[in-house]
mmCIF file of the N, C-alpha and C atoms, coordinates in Angstrom:
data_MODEL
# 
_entry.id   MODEL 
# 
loop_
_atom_site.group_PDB 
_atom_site.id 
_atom_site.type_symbol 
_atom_site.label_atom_id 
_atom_site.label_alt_id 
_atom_site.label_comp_id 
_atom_site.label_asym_id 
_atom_site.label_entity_id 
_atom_site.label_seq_id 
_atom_site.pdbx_PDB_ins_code 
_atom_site.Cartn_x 
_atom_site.Cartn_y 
_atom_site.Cartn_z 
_atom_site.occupancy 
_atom_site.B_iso_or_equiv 
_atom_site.pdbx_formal_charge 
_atom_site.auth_seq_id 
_atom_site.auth_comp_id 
_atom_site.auth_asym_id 
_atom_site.auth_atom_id 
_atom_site.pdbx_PDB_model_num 
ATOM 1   N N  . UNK A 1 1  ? 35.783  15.945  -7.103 1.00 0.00 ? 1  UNK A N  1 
ATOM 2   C CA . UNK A 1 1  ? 35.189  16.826  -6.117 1.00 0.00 ? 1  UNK A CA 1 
ATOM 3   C C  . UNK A 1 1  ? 34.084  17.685  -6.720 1.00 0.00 ? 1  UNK A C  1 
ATOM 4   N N  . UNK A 1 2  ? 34.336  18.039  -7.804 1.00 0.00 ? 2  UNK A N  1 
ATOM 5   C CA . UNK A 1 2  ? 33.340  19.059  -8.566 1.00 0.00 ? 2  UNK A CA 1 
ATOM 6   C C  . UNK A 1 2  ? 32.007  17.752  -8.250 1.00 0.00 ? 2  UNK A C  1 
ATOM 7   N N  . UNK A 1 3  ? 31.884  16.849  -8.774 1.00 0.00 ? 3  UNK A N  1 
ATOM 8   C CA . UNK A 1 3  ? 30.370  15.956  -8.496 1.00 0.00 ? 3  UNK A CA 1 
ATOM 9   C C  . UNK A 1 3  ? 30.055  15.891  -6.979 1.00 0.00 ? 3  UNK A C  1 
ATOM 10  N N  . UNK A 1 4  ? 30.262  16.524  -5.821 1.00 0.00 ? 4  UNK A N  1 
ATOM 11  C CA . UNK A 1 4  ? 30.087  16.178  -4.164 1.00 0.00 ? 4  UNK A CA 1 
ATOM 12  C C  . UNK A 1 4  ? 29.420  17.774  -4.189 1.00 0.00 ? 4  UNK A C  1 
ATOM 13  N N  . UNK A 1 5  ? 30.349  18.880  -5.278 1.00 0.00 ? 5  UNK A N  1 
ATOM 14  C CA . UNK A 1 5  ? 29.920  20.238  -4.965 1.00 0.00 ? 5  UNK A CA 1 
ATOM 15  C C  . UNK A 1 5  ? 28.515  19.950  -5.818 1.00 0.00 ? 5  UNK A C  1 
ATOM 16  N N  . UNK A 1 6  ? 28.047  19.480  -7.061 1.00 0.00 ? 6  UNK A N  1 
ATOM 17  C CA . UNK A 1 6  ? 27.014  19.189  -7.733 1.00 0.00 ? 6  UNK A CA 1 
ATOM 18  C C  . UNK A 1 6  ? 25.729  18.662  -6.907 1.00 0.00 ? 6  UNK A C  1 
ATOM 19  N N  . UNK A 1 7  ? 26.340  17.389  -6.177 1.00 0.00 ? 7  UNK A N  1 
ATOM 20  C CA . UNK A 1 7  ? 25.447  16.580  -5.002 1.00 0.00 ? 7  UNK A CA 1 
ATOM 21  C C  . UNK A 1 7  ? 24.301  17.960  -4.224 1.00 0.00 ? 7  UNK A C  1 
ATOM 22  N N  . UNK A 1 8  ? 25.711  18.644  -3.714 1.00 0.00 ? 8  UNK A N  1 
ATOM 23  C CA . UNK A 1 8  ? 25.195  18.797  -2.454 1.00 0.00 ? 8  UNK A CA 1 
ATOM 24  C C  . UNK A 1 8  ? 24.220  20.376  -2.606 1.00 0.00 ? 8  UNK A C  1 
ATOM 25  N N  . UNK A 1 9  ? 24.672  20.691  -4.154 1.00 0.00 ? 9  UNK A N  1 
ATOM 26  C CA . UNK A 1 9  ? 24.189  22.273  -4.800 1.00 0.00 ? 9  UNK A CA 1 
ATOM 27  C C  . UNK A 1 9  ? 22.272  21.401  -5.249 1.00 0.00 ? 9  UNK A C  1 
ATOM 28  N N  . UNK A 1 10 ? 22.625  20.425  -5.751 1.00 0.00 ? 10 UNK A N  1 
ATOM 29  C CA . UNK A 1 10 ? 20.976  19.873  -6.271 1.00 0.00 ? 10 UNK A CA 1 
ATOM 30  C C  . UNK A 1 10 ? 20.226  19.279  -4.636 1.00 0.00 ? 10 UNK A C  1 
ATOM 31  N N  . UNK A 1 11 ? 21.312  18.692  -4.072 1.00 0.00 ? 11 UNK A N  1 
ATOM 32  C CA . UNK A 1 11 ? 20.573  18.525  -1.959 1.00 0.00 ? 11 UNK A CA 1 
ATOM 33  C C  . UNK A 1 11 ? 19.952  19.932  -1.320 1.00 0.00 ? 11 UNK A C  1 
ATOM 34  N N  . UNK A 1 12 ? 20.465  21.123  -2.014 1.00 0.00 ? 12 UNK A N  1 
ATOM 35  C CA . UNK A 1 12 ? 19.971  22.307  -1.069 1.00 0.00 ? 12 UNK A CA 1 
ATOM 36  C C  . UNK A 1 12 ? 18.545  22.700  -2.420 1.00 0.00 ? 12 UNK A C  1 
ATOM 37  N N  . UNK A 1 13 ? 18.701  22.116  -3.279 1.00 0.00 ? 13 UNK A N  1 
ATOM 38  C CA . UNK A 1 13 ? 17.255  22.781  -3.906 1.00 0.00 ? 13 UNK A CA 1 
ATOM 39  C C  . UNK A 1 13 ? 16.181  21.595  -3.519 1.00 0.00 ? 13 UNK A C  1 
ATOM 40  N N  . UNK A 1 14 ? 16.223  21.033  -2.666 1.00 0.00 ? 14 UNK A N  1 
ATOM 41  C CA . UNK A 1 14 ? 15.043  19.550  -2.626 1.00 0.00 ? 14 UNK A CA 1 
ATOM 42  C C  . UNK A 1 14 ? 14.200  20.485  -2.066 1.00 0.00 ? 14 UNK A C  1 
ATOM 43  N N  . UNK A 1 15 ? 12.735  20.513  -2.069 1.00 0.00 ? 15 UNK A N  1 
ATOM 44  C CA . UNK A 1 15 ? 11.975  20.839  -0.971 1.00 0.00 ? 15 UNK A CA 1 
ATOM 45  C C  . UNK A 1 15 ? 11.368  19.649  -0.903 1.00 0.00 ? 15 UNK A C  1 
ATOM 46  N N  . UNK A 1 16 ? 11.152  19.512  0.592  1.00 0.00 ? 16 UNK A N  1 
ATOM 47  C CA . UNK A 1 16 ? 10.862  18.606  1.572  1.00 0.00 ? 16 UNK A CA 1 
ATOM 48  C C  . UNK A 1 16 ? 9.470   18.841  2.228  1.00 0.00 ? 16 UNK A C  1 
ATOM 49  N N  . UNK A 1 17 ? 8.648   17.649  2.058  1.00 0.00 ? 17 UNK A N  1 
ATOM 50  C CA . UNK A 1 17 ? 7.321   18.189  2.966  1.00 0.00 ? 17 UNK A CA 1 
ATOM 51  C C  . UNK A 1 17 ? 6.985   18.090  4.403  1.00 0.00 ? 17 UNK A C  1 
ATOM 52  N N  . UNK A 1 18 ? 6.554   19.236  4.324  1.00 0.00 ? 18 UNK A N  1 
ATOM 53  C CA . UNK A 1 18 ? 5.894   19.644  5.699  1.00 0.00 ? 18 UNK A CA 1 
ATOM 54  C C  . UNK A 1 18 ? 5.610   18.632  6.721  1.00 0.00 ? 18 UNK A C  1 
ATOM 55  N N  . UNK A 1 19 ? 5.526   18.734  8.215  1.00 0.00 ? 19 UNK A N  1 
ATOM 56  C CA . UNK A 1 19 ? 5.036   17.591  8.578  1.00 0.00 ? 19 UNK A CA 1 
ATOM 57  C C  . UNK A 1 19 ? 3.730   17.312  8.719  1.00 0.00 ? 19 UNK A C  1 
ATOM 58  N N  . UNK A 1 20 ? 2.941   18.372  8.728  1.00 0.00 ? 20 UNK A N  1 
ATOM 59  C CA . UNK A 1 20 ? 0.925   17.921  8.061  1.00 0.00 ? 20 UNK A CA 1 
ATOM 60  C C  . UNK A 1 20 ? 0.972   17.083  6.983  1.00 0.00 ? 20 UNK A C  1 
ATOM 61  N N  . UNK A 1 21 ? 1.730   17.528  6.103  1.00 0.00 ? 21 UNK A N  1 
ATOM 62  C CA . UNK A 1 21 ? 2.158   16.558  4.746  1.00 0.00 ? 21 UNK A CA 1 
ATOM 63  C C  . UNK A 1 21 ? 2.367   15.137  4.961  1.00 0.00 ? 21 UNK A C  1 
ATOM 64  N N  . UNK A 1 22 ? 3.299   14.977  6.137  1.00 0.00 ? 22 UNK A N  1 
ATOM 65  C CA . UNK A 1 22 ? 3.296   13.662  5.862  1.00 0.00 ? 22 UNK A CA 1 
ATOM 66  C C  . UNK A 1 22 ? 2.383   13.020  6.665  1.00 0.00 ? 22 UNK A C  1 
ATOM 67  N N  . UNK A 1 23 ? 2.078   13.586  7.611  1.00 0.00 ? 23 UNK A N  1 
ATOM 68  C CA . UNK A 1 23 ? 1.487   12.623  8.610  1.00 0.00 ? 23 UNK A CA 1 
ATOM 69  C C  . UNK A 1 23 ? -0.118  12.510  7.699  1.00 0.00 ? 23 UNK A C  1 
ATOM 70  N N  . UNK A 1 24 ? -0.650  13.508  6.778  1.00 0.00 ? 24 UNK A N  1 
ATOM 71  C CA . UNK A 1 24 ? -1.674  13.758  5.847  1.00 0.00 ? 24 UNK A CA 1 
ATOM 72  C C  . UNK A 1 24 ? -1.308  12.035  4.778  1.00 0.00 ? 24 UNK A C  1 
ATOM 73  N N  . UNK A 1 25 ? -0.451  12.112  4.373  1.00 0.00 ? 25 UNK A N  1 
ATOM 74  C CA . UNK A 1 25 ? 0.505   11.224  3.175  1.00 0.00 ? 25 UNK A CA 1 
ATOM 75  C C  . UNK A 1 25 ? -0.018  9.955   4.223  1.00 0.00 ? 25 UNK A C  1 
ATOM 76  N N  . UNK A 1 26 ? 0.331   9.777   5.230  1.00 0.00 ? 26 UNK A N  1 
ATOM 77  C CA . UNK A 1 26 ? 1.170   8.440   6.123  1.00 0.00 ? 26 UNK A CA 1 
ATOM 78  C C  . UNK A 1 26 ? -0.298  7.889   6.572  1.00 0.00 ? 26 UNK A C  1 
ATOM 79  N N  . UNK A 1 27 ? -1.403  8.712   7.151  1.00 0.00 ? 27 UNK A N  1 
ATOM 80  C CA . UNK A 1 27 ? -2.796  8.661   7.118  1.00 0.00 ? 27 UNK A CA 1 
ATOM 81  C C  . UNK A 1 27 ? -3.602  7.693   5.827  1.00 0.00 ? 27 UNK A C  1 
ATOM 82  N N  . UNK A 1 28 ? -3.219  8.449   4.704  1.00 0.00 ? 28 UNK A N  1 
ATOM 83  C CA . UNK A 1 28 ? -4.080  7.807   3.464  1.00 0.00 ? 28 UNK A CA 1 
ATOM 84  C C  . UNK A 1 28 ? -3.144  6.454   3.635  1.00 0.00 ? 28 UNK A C  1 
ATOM 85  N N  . UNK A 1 29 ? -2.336  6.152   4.095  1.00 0.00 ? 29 UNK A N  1 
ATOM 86  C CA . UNK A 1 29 ? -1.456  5.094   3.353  1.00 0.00 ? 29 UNK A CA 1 
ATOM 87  C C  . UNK A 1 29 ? -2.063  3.436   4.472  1.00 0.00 ? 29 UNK A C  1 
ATOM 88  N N  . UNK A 1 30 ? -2.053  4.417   5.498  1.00 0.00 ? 30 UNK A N  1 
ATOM 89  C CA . UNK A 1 30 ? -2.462  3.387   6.137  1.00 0.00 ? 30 UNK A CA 1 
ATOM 90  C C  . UNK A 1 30 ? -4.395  2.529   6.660  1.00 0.00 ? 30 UNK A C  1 
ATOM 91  N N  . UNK A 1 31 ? -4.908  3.653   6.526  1.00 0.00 ? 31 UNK A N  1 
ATOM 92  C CA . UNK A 1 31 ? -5.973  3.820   5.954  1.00 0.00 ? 31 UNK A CA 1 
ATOM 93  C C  . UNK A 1 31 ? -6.772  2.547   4.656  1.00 0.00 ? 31 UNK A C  1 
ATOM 94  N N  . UNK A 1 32 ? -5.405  2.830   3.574  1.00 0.00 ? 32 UNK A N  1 
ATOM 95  C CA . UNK A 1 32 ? -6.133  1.977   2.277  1.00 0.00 ? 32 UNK A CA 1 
ATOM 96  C C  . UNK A 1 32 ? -5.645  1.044   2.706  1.00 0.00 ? 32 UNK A C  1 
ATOM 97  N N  . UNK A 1 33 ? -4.392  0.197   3.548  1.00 0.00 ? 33 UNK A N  1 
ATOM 98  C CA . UNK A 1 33 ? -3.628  -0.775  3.250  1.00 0.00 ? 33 UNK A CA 1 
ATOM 99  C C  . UNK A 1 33 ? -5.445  -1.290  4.571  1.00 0.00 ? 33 UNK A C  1 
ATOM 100 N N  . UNK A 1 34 ? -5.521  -0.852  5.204  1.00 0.00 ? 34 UNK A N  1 
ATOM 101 C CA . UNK A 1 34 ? -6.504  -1.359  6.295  1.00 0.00 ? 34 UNK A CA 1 
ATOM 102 C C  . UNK A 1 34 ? -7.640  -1.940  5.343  1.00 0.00 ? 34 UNK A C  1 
ATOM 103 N N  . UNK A 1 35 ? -8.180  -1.062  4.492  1.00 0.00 ? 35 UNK A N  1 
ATOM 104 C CA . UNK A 1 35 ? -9.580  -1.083  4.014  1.00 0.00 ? 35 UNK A CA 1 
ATOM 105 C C  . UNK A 1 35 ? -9.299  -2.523  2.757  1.00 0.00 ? 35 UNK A C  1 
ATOM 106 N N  . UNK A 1 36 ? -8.357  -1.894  2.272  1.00 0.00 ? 36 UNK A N  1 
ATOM 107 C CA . UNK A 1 36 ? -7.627  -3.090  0.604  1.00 0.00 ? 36 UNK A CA 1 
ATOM 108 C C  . UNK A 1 36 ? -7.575  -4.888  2.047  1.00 0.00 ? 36 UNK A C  1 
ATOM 109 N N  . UNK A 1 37 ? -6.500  -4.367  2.802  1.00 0.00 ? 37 UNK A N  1 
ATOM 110 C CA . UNK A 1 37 ? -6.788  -6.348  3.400  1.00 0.00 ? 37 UNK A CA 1 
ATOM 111 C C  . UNK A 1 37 ? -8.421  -6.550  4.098  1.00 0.00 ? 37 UNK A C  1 
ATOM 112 N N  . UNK A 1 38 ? -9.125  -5.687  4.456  1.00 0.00 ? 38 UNK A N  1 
ATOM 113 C CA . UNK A 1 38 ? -10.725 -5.834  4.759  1.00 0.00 ? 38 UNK A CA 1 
ATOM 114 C C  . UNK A 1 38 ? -10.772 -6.821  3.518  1.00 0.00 ? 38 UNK A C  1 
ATOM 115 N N  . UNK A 1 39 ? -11.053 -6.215  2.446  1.00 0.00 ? 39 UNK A N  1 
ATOM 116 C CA . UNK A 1 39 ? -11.625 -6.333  1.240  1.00 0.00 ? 39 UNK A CA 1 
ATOM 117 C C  . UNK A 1 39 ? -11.559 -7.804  1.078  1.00 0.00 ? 39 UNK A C  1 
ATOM 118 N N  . UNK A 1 40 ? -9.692  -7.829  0.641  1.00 0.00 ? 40 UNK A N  1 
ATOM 119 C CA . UNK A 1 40 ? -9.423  -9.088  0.273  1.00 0.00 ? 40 UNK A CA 1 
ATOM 120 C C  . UNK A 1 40 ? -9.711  -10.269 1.203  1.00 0.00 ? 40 UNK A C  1 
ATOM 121 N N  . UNK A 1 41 ? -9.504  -9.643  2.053  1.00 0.00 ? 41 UNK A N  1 
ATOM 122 C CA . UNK A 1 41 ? -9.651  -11.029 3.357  1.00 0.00 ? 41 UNK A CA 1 
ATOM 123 C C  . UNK A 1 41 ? -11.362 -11.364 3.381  1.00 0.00 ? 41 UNK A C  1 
ATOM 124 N N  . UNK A 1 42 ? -12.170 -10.637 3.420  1.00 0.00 ? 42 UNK A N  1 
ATOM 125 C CA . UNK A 1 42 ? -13.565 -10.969 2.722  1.00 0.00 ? 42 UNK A CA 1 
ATOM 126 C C  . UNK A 1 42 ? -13.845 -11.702 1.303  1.00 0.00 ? 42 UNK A C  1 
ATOM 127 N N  . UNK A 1 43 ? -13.318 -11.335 -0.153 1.00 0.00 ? 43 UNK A N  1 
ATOM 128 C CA . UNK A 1 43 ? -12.821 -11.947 -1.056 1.00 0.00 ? 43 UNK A CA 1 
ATOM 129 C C  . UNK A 1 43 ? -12.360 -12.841 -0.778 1.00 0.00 ? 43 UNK A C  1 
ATOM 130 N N  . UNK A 1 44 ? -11.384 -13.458 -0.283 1.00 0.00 ? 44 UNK A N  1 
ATOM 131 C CA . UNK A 1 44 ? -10.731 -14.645 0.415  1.00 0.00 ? 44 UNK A CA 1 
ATOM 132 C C  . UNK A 1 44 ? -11.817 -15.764 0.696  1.00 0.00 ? 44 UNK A C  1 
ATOM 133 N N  . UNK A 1 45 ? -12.681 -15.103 1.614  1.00 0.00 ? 45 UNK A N  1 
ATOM 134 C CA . UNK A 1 45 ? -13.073 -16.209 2.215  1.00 0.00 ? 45 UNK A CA 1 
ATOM 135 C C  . UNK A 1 45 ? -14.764 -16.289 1.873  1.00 0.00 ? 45 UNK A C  1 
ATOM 136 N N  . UNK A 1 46 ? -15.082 -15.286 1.215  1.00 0.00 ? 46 UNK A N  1 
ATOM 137 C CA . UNK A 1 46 ? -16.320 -15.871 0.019  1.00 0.00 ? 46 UNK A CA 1 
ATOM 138 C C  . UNK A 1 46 ? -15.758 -16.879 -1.029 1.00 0.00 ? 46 UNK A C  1 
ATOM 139 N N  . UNK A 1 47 ? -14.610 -16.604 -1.920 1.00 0.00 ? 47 UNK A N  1 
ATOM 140 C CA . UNK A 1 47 ? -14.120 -17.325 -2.911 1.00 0.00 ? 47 UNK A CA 1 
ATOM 141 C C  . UNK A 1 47 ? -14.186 -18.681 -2.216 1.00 0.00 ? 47 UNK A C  1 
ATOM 142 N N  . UNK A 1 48 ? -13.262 -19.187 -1.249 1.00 0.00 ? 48 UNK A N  1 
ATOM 143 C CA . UNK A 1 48 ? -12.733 -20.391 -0.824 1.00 0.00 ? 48 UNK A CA 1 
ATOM 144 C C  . UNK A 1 48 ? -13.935 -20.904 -0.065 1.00 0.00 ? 48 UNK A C  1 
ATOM 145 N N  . UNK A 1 49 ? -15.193 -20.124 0.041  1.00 0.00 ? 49 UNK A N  1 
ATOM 146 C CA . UNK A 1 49 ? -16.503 -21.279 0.572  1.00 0.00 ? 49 UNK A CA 1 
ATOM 147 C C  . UNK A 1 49 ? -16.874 -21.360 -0.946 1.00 0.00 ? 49 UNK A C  1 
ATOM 148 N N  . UNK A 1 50 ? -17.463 -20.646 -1.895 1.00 0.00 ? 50 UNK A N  1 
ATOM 149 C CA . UNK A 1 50 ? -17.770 -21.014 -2.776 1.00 0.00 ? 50 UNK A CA 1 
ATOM 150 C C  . UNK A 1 50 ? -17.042 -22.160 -3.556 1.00 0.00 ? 50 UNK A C  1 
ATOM 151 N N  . UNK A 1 51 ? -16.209 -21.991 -3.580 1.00 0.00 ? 51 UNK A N  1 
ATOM 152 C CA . UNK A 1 51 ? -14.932 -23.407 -3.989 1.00 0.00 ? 51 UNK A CA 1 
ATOM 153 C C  . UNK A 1 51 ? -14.995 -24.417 -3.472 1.00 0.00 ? 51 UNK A C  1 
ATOM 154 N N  . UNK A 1 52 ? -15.176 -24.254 -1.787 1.00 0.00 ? 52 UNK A N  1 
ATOM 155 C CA . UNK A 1 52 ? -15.832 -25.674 -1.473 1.00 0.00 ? 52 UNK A CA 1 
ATOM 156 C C  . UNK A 1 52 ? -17.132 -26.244 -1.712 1.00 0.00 ? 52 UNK A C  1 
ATOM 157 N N  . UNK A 1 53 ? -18.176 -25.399 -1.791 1.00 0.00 ? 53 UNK A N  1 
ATOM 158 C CA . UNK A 1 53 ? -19.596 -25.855 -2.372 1.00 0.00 ? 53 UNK A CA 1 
ATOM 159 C C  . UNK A 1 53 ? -19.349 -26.475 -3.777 1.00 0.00 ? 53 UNK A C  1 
ATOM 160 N N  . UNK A 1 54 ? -18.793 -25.892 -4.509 1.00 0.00 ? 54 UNK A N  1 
ATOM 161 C CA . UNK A 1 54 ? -18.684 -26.314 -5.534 1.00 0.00 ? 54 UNK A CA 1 
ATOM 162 C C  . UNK A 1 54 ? -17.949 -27.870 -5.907 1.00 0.00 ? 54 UNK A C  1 
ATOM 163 N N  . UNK A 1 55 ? -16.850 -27.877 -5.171 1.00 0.00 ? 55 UNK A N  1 
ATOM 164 C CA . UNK A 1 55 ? -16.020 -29.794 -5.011 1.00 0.00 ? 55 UNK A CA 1 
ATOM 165 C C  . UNK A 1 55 ? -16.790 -30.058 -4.411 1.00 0.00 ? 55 UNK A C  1 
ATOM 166 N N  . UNK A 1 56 ? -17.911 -29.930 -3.727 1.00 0.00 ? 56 UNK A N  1 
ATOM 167 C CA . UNK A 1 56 ? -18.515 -30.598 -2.828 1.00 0.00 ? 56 UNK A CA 1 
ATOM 168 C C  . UNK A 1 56 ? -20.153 -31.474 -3.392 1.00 0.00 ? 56 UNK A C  1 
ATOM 169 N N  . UNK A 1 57 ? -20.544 -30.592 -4.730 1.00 0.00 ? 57 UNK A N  1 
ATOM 170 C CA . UNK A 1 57 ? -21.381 -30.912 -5.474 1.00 0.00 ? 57 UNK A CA 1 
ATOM 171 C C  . UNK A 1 57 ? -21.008 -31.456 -6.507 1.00 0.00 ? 57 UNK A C  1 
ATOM 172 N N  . UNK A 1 58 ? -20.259 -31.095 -7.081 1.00 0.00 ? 58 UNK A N  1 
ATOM 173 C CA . UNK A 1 58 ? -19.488 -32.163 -7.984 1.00 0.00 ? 58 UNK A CA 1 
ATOM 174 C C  . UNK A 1 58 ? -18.785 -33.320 -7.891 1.00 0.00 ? 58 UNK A C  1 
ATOM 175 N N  . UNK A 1 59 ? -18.709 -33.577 -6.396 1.00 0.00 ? 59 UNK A N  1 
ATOM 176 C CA . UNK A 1 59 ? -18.558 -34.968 -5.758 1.00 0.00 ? 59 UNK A CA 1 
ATOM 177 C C  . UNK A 1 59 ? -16.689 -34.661 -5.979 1.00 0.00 ? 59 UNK A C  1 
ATOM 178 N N  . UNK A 1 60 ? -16.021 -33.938 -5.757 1.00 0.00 ? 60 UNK A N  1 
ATOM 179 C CA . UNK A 1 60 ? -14.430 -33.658 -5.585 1.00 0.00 ? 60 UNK A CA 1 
ATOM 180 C C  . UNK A 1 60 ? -13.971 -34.641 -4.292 1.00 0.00 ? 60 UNK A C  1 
# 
């Protein structure tokens, strides 16, 4: 029992963020994941034409 009184003595010192905080946090997060698959999905599909020009001149 002494480790549940420990638990719950280190549970009341958490501070917890705000909700500007998160929705601030939850903003950037979704934001980069948008901009990062832009990126790649452009990367993607420059790479894989260039890849085909390339088997395509080299007679692949």
């Amino acid at each position: 029992m002494s480790m549940l009184k420990d638990v719950r003595a280190e549970y009341a010192k958490v501070q917890w963020p705000r909700k500007k905080e998160i929705i601030s946090a939850t903003s950037w997060v979704v934001l980069m994941s948008i901009f990062l698959g832009i990126y790649l999905g452009v990367f993607d599909l420059i790479a894989s034409r260039l890849l085909k020009m390339l088997v395509s001149l080299f007679g692949g």
